[in-house]
C-alpha positions in Angstrom: 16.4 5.5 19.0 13.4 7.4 20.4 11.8 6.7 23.4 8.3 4.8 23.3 6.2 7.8 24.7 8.3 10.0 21.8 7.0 7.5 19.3 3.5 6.7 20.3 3.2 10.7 20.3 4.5 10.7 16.6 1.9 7.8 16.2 -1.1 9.9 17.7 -0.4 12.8 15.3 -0.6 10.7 12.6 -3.6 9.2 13.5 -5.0 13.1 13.5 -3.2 13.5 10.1 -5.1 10.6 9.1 -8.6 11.5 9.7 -9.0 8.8 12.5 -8.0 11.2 15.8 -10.4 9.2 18.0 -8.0 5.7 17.3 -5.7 7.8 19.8 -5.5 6.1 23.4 -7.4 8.1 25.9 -8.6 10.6 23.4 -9.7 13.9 25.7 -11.8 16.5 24.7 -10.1 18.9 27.0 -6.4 17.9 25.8 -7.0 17.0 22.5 -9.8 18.2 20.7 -10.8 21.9 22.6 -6.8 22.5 22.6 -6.9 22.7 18.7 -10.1 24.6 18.4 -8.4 27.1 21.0 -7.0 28.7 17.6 -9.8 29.6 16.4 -11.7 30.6 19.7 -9.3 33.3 19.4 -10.0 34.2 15.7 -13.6 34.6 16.9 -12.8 36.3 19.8 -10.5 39.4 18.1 -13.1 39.7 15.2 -15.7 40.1 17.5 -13.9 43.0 19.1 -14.2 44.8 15.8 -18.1 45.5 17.2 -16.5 48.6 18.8 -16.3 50.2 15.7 -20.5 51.2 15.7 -22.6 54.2 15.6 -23.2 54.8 19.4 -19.5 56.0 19.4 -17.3 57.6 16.9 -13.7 58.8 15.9 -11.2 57.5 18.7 -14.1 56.7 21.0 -14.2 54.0 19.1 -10.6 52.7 19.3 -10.1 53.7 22.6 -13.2 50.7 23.5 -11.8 48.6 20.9 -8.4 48.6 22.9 -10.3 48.1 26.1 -12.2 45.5 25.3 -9.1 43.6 23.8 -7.6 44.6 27.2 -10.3 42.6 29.0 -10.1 39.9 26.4 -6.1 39.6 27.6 -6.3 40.1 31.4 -9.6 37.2 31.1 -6.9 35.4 29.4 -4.1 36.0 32.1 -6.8 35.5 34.5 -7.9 32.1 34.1 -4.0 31.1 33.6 -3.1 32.3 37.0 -6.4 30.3 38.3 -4.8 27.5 36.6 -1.2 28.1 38.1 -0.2 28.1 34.1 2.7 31.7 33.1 0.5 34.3 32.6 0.6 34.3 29.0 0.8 30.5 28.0 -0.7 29.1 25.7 -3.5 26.2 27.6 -2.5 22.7 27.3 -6.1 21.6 28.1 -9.1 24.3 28.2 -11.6 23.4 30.8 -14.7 25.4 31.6 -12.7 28.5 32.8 -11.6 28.8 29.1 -15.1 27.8 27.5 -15.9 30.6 29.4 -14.1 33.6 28.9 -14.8 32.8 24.9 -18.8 32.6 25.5 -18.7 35.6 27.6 -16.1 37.7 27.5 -17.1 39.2 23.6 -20.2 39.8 25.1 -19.8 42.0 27.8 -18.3 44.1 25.3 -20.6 44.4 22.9 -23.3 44.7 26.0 -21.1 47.9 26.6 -21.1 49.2 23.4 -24.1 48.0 21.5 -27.5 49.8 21.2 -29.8 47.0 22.5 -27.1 45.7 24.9 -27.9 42.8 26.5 -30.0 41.3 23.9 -26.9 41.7 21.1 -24.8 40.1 24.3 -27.1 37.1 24.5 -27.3 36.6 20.4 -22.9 37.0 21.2 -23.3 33.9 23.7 -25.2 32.0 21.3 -23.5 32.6 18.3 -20.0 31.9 20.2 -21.5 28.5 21.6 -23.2 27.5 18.2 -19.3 27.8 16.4 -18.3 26.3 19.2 -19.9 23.2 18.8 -18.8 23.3 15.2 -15.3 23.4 15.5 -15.6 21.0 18.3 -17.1 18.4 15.9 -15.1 19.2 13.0 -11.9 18.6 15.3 -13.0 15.8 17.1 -13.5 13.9 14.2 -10.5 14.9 12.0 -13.5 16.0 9.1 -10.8 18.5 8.0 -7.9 16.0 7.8 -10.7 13.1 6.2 -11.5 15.4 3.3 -7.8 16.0 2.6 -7.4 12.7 2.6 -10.9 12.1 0.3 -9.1 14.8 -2.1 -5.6 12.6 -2.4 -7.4 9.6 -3.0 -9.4 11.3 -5.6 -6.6 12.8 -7.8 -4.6 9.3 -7.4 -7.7 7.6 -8.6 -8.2 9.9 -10.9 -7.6 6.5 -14.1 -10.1 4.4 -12.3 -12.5 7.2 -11.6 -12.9 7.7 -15.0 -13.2 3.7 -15.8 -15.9 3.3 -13.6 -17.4 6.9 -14.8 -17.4 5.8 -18.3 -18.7 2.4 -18.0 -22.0 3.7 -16.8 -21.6 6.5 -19.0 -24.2 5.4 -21.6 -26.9 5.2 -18.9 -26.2 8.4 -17.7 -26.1 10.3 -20.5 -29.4 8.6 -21.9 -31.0 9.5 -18.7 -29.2 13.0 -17.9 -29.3 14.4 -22.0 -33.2 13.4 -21.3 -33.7 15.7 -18.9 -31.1 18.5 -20.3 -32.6 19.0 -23.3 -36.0 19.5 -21.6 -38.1 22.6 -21.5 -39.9 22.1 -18.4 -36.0 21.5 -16.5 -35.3 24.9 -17.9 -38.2 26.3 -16.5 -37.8 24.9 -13.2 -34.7 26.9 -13.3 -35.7 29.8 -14.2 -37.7 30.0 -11.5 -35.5 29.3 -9.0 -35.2 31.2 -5.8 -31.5 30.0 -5.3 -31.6 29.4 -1.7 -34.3 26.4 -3.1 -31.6 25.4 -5.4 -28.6 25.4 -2.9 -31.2 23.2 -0.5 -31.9 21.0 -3.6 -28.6 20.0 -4.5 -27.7 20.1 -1.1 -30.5 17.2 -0.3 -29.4 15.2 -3.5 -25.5 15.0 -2.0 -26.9 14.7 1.2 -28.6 11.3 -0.6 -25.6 10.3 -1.7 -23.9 10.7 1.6 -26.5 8.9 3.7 -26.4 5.9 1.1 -22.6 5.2 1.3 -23.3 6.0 5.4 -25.8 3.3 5.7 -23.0 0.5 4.7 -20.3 1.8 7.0 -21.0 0.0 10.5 -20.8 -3.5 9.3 -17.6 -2.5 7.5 -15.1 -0.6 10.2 -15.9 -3.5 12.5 -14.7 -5.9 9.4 -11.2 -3.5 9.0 -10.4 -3.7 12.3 -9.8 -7.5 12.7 -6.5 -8.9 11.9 -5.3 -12.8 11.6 -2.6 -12.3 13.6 0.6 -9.7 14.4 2.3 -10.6 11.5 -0.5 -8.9 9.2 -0.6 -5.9 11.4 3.1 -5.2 10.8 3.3 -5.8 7.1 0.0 -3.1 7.0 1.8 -0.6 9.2 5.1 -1.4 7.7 3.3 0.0 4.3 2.9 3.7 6.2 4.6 6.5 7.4 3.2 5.5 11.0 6.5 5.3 13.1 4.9 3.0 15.8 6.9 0.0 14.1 10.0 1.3 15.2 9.6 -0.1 18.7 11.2 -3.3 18.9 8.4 -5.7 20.0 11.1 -8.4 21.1 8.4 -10.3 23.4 5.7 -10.2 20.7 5.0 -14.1 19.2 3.8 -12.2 15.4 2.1 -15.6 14.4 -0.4 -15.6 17.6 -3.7 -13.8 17.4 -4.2 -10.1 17.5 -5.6 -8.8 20.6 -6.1 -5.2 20.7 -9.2 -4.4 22.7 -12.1 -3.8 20.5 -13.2 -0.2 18.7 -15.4 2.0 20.9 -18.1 3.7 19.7 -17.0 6.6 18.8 -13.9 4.9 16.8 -16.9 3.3 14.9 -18.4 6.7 14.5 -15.3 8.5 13.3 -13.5 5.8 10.9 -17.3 5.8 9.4 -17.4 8.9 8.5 -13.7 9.2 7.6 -15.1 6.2 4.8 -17.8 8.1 4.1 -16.1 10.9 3.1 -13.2 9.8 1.3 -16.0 8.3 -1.1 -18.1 11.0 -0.8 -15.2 13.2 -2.4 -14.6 10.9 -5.1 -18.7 11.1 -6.2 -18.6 14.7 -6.1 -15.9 14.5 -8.6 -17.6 12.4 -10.7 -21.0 14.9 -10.4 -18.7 18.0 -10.7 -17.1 15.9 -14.6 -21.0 15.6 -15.3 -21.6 19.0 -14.5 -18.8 20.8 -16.5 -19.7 18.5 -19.4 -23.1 19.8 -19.5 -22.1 23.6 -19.1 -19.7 23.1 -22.6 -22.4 21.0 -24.7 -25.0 23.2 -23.2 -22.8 26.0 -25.3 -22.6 24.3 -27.8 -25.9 23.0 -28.7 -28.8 25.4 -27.1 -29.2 28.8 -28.6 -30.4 31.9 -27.2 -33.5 31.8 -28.8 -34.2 27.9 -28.0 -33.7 29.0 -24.0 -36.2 32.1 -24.7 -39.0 29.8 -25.8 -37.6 27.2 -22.6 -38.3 29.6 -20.6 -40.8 31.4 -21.5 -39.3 34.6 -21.0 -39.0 37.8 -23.2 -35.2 38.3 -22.8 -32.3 36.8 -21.0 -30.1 38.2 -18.8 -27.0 35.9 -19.6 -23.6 35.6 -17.2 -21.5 35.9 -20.7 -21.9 36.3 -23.8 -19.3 35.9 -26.4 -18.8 34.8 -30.3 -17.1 31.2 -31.0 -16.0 30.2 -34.8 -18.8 32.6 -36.4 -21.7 32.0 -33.6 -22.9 33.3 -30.7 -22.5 31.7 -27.2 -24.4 32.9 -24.2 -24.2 31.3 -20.6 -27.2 31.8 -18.1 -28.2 31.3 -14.9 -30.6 28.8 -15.7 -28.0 26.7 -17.9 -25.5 26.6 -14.4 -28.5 25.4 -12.3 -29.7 22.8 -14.8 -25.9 21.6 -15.1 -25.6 21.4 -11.5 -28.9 19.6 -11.2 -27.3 17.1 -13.3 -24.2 16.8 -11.6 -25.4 16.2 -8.1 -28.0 13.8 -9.8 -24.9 12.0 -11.2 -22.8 12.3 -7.7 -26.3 10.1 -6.4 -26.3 7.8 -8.9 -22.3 6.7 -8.8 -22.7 6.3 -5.0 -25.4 4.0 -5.3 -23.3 2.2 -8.0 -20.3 2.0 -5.3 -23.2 0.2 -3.4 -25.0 -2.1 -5.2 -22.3 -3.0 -8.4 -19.1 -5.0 -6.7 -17.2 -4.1 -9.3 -17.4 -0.4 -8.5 -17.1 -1.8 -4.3 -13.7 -3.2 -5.4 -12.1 -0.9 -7.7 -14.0 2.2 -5.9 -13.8 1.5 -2.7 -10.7 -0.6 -1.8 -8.1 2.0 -1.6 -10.2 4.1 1.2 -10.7 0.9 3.0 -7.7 -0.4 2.8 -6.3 3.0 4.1 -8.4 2.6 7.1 -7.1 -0.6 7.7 -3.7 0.3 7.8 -5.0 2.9 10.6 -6.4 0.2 12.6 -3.1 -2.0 12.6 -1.3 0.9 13.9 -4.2 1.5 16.4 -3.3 -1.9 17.4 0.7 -1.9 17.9 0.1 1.4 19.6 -1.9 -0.2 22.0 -0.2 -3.2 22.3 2.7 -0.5 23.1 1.0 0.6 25.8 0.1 -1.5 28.0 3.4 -3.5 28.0 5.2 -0.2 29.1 
């Protein structure tokens, strides 16, 4: 049998596996969560060498800096290992502010060397290098990569009940969205288009749909958490792969109440967002259904002429053209944009179903909560674990 520390370790990774990273005892930013961005401080440390290859030099010049400066890159490296008594070329087990450092600065210097404008290019290198930085640090800290895989699973495995709930409302939608697809004035809109204001557009109407489904999280995680007593936290835990049951738990009375000390803050914070984007996942799906609908009846039903007098253009510039049982099909930009309009329109609209309709809550919604639960029970034998050791 394992040891405890061997299977609350297991436990832990799981917990990262499953998009709740922060339900880990002691969770550390220098152990935890800069340790597994340290991958890809070093991605963005070698491609930044790469600024070597630039006009001010030329022919071997050039690789002759780019080996120096990925010779100070390594003896930074070895550097700040020897500082922290670590072998000269291990890997860190926690990166502290020596490390933080040698990845803000030490692309910098180099392209201060080799750049035209020097030190200015150096300070844009800083910034850039501390804006990613914070990026990765917030997309590991709070398991978003692992919470969107998990979004995606969910999704395909609801994939029956999806499309229930989808085509219930369907004759709303389609009264409301065929409304607006079949309108000139839509076309027009999207014609005239500068896409960066479309990307913000749809971006803002998912972004609705995200802040809706976050604005009933906090009262829920705190609701998943509680337990009636032990006996329900093993049969949720005994439902997972979480290997935390294992332990033997001789002295544990499984009928008395569960008292695992409550979430913190930033447990709140992450199990909310791992909610909000397992259901976020499954709206976009929804929106992305409306959206490909609308692209295939959009071929179907609007001619090339009818788009000409939409939008009041002279000729079109279509993606494709292409003949289909003795007519003409012709896909344009404006067709896409006023599909995807559509589709995140839809995405909003099925998330505030999920809200406000219980029937979508239930059948929608119960699976990702329910996952989370199961999270929290292991959360709670893990700790239990703990501090009887």
């Amino acid at each position: 049998m394992e040891s405890p520390e061997a299977l609350i370790e297991r436990t832990n990774r799981w917990f990262i596996r499953r998009g709740l990273p922060h339900a880990i005892d002691g969770y550390s930013s220098t152990e935890d969560v800069l340790t597994r961005t340290w991958p890809f401080q070093l991605f963005v440390m070698f491609v930044e060498l790469f600024t070597a290859f630039n006009d001010r030099v030329s022919g071997w010049a050039q690789f002759a800096v780019f080996v120096a400066g990925l010779g100070v890159l390594i003896g930074g490296f070895v550097a700040v290992n020897l500082v922290r008594r670590r072998p000269p070329l291990a890997l860190p087990d926690d990166i502290g502010a020596w490390e933080v450092a040698v990845y803000l600065f030490g692309p910098a210097v180099l392209v201060t060397v080799v750049a035209d404008n020097g030190w200015q290019e150096g300070l844009t290198v800083i910034a850039l290098n501390a804006a990613l930085l914070l990026i990765a640090y917030a997309i590991t800290s709070y398991g978003l990569v692992p919470a969107l895989r998990v979004g995606a699973v969910q999704a395909a495995q609801q994939v029956g009940t999806i499309t229930a709930l989808f085509a219930r409302g369907l004759p709303i939608m389609l009264l409301i969205t065929a409304f607006v697809f079949l309108n000139a004035e839509v076309w027009q809109v999207a014609h005239d288009f500068v896409p960066a204001y479309f990307v913000i557009v749809i971006v803002l109407l998912v972004g609705l749909a995200a802040l809706f489904l976050g604005l009933q999280v906090p009262g829920e995680v705190g609701a998943l958490a509680r337990f009636g007593d032990w006996n329900e936290v093993f049969g949720l835990v005994g439902q997972t792969s979480a290997p935390i049951d294992q332990l033997p738990f001789d002295d544990l009375d499984r009928t008395t109440p569960v008292d695992a000390p409550p979430l913190t803050r930033t447990e709140v914070v992450n199990a909310g967002l791992l909610l909000m984007i397992s259901q976020l996942v499954q709206a976009v799906l929804v929106g992305l259904v409306s959206a490909v609908f609308y692209v295939g009846f959009g071929l179907l039903a609007v001619r090339e002429t009818t788009i000409l007098q939409w939008t009041t253009t002279d000729e079109l510039d279509p993606i494709v053209r292409f003949d289909f049982l003795g007519g003409e099909m012709v896909l344009t930009w404006e067709h896409l944009a006023v599909a995807a309009f559509i589709g995140a329109f839809a995405t909003l609209q099925f998330a505030v179903s999920s809200i406000n309709d219980a029937a979508y809550r239930e059948q929608f919604r119960g699976d990702t909560e329910n996952d989370v639960r199961e999270v929290f029970a292991a959360r709670a034998l893990t700790r239990r674990a703990i501090a009887t050791r």
